[in-house]
N, C-alpha and C positions, 0 to 999 in steps of 0.2 A: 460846610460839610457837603460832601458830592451826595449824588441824587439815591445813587448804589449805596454809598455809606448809609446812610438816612434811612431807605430799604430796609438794610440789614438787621438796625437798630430795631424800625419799627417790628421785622418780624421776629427779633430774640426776645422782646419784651413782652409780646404775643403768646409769644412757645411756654415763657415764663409762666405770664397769669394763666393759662392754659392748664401747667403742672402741677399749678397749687392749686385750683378749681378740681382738676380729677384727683390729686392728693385727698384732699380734704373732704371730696365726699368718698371716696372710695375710705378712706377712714370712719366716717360716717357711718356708715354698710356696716362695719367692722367689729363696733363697740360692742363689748358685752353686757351692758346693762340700759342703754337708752339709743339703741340701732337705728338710725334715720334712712330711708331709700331715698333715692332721686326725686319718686312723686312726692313725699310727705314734704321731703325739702321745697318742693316748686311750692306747694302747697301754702307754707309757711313763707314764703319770697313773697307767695302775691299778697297775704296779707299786709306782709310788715311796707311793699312796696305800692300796695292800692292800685295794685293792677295784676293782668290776669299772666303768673307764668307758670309756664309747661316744662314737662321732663323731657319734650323733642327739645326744648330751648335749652335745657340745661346737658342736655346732650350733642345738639350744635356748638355750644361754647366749650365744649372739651376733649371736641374731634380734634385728630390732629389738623394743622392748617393744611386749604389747598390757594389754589392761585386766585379766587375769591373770599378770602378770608378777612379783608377790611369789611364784609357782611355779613361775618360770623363772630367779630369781637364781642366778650362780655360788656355789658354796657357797665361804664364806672359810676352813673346814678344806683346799681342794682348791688354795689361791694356792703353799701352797711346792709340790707336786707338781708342778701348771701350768709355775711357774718354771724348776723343775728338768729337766722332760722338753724346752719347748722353748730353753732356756740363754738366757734371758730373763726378766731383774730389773724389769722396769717393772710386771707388776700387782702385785709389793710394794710397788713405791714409791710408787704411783698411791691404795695404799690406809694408805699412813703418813701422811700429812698433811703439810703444806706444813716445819711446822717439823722434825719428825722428818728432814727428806731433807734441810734447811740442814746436820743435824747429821751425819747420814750423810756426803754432800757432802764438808764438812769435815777429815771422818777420812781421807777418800779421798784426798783432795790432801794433807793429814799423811802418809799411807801411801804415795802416791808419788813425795813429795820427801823422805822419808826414803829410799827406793830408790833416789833419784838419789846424794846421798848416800855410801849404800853401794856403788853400783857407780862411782863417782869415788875410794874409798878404794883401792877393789882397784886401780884402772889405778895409782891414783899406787904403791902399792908396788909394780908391776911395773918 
């Protein structure tokens, strides 16, 4: 792959995680009954990540990029904390690949038509 290809890739994938980092907390903000801001979520990152992060940090990662932005990427050690503080799985998924999430997916609808399932046994022996 040429060097520009390679560029490109890295900067769409960027723009990507970028969309779903300000998706997902500007959702956040949003909620009507458990509203997370930027600080509380930094907040909640550095615990689950044992270290100390900021709301200029989670503000850096979801400027748009400039010509120095390989020193502004989200770091991918900080996706499960991210997840975990705002109770939002999409920058893992966004960053599994298209087949990994068919396969995910799959489990998912396994996992809740087995619970249908189980909660059809119990009625019937009532």
């Amino acid at each position: 792959m040429s060097t520009a290809k390679n560029e490109q890739k890295i900067a769409d994938r960027d723009k990507a995680i970028r969309k779903v980092l300000t998706m997902v907390l500007h959702e956040c903000a949003q909620r009507p009954r458990d509203s997370k801001k930027r600080l509380q979520i930094a907040e909640e990152m550095s615990v689950h990540a044992g270290m100390s992060i900021s709301k200029a940090m989670l503000d850096h990662w979801t400027a748009s990029p400039t010509i120095d932005s390989a020193h502004s990427r989200f770091p991918a050690f900080l996706i499960e904390p991210f997840c975990l503080a705002t109770g939002d799985d999409r920058l893992q998924r966004a960053v599994m690949g298209p087949d990994l999430c068919r396969k995910v997916r799959r489990g998912e609808i396994a996992f809740e038509a087995d619970e249908l399932v189980q909660q059809q046994m119990k009625r019937a022996k009532r």
